[in-house]
Structures are given as C-alpha cells and as structure tokens.
C-alpha positions in Angstrom: 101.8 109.9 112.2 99.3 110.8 114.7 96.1 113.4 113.4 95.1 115.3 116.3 96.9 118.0 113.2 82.0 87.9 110.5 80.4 87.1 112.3 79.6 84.6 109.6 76.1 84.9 107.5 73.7 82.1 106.5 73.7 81.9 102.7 69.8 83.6 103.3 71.4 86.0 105.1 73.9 87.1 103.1 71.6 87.6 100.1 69.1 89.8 101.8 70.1 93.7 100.8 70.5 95.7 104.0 69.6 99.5 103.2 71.1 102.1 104.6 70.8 106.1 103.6 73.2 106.0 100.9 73.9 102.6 100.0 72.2 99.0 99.9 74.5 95.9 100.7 73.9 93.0 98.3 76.8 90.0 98.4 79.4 88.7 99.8 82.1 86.0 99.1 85.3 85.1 100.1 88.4 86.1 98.1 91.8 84.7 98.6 94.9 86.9 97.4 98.5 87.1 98.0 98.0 89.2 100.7 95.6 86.7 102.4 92.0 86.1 103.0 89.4 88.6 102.5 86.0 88.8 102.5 84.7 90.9 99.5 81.5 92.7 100.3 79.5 94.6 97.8 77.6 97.5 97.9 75.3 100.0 95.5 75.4 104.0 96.0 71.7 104.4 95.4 71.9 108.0 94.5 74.4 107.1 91.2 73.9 102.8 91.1 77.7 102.5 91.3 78.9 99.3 93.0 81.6 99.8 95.7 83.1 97.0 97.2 84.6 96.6 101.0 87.2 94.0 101.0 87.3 93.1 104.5 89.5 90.7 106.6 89.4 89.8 110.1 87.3 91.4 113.0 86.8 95.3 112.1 83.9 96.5 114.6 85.5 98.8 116.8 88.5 100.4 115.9 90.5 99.1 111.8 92.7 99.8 109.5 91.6 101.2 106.6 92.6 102.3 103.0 89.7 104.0 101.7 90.7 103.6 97.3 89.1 105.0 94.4 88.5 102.6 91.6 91.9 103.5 88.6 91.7 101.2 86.1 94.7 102.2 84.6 97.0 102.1 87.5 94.9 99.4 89.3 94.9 96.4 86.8 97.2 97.7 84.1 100.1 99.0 85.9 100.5 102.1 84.7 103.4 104.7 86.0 101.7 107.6 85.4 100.1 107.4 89.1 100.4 106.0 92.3 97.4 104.1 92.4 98.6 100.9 92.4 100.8 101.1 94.3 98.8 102.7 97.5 96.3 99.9 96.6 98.6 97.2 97.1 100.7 98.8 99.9 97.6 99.3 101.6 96.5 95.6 101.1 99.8 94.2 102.2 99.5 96.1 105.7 96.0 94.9 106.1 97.4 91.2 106.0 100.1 91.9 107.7 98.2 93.1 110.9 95.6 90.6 109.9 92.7 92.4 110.0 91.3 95.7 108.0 89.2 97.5 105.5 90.2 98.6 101.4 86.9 100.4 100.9 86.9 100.4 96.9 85.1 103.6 95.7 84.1 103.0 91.5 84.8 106.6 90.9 87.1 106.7 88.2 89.4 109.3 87.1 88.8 111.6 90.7 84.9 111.2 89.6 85.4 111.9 85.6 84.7 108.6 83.7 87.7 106.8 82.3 87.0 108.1 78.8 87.4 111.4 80.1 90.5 110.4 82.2 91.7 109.1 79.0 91.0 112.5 77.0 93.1 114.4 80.0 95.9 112.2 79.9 96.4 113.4 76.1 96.0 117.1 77.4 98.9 116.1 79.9 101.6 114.3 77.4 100.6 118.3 75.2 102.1 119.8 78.7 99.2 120.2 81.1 99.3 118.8 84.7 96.6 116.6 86.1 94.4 119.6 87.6 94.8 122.0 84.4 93.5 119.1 82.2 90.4 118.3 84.0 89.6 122.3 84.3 90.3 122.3 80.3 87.8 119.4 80.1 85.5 121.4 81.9 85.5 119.5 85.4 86.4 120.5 88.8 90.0 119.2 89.9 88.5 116.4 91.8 84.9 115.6 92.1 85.1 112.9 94.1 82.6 111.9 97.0 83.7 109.6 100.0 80.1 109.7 101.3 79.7 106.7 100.5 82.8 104.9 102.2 82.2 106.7 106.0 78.5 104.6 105.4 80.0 101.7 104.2 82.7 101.2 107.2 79.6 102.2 109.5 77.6 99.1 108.3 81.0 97.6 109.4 80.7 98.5 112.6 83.8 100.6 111.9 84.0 103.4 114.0 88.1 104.5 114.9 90.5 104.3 112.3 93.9 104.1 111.3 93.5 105.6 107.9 96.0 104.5 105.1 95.8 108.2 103.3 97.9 111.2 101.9 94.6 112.9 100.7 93.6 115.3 103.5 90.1 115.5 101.7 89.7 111.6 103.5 90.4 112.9 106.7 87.6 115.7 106.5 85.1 113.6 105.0 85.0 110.8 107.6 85.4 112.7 110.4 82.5 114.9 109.3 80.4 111.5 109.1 81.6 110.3 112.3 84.4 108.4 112.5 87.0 108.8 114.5 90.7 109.1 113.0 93.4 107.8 115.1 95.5 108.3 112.8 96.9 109.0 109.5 99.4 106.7 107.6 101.1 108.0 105.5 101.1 105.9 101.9 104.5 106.2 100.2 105.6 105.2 96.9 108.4 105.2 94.6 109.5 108.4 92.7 109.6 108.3 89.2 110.0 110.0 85.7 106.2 109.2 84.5 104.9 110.1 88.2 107.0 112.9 89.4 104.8 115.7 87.9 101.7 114.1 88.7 103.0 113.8 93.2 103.9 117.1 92.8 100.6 118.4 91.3 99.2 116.5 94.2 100.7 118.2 96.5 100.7 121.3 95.9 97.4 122.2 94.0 95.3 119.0 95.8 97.1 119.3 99.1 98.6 115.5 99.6 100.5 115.2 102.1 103.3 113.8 100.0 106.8 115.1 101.5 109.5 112.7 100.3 109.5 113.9 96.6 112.9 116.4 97.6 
C-alpha cells in the first residue's frame, strides 16, 4: 500500500562509540535466528540512557525495509494475547529474511513510553472495564508517549534513507518523514483477531488512529 496518502568492522572498530545528536553507537555482534542472520547493533538514547537495538541484515544504505518496534515485554517474550506485539515483531522479522535484507529498529519504550510496572497497573484498570487509552489517562499519562526520535537517527547512522515501513501506526509515518526519511511506502502489519485482542485493535483504531481495517 503505497503512502503518497557491513561493510564489515575491525573488532577496534566496532568498539569505538560513534556519537551522533541523540544517540551513541556502542556494539555489535552477530545473531542467528529462525528468520536468518542478523546483525544486532546497539545503541544508547543519551537524553534518557535507554539502549535501543537495530537488528540489521543484509546491505540497508540506500533504500530498506523496516519495522521500526517498541520494546513489550509481555507480548514480545511472553506471548501474551492481550496485544499484537508479538506478532508484528515476528511478522516483520520474517519479511526481513525473506527479502534478505532490512531493519527491526527495537525502541526500549515500554508500555507506549509508561514503564512496565505501570503497564502492568493499567492492564488491571482494563480486566475492571477500561480500554487501553482510558487506563493510561486514569494513571495519569498521555495515551501514548512514545518518541521515535531516536529510530529516524538510528536508520540514518545506517545509511537508511527510503523506506518500506512495516507499520499501522500513522504516528511512524509523521515522525520519520519529519526527520528525513523518505517513505515509499507503508505495509500494512496484520494479525489474527481474537477474544483477548479485539478491544485492544479496536481502541487502536479508533482513539490512536491505526490503520487496522480487517477487524469487520
């Protein structure tokens, strides 16, 4: 769905931190998965000293494809239902290995920028009845206070500067084309319907603004 609407380091290298406005590179390594080889490079934001990582495969300057995630533990390594997380993270790392080359910029900014204690404290708010935006606002947080900053630096130090971005969150869109980069295009990230999720796509969509049309 259209939007107009490495070069390989000496170990010396790789160890020097590369500062940039926002964020300092620091490591690298190579991390095999099931989706295929990648190349995990970390970063610090130097405003808050969170780590974001860039898993990276193949040759990205230029034009990639890119998932830009924030971190959720819950959905991320537990499995939970109650999002989609998961599920766009690993959708979004299978079309990456598919095509062979791309970007999952990993963003550790848990709970849409609320801390997972917090996350954890608006989940009970939402099994008393409240949806994922009224919770937050009853904890006394803005709806999503998330900042992708951070990722339109990151896939500049790439050399990423065109992408195909793997995204229902139009707030993605803005943000990286207000740093620069050029959006090809969006992809649309679909995932399974179901009874624990339902309320939380459809909150999404029409209080956040996800482009999430296949809920009926």
């Amino acid at each position: 769905m259209s939007i107009p609407d490495s070069a390989s380091q000496t170990p010396a290298e790789a160890l020097t931190p590369v500062t940039t406005a926002l964020v300092e590179f620091l490591a690298e390594a190579r991390v095999p998965t099931e989706h295929g080889s990648f190349t995990m490079k970390l970063f610090r934001e130097k405003a808050t000293g969170a780590e974001h990582v860039a898993m990276v495969m193949g040759e990205v300057k230029g034009s990639a494809l890119v998932r830009v995630h924030s971190e959720c533990m819950t959905g991320d390594v537990f499995g939970s239902l109650r999002c989609d997380c998961g599920p766009q993270l690993h959708f979004a790392m299978s079309e990456i290995g598919k095509k062979g080359s791309g970007v999952v910029v990993y963003l550790r900014q848990e709970g849409r920028g609320i801390g997972l204690a917090n996350k954890l404290r608006a989940y009970q708010l939402q099994d008393q009845g409240m949806d994922t935006v009224e919770a937050n606002q009853h904890l006394g947080f803005a709806p999503d206070l998330r900042n992708f900053d951070a990722a339109a630096e990151i896939l500049s130090y790439l050399g990423v500067n065109s992408v195909k971005l793997m995204t229902n969150n139009p707030r993605k869109v803005d943000t990286l084309t207000q740093h620069g980069v050029n959006i090809e295009e969006r992809v649309p990230v679909r995932s399974d319907v179901q009874a624990e999720n339902e309320r939380y796509l459809g909150t999404k969509a029409r209080k956040l603004g996800h482009h999430i049309d296949w809920l009926g």
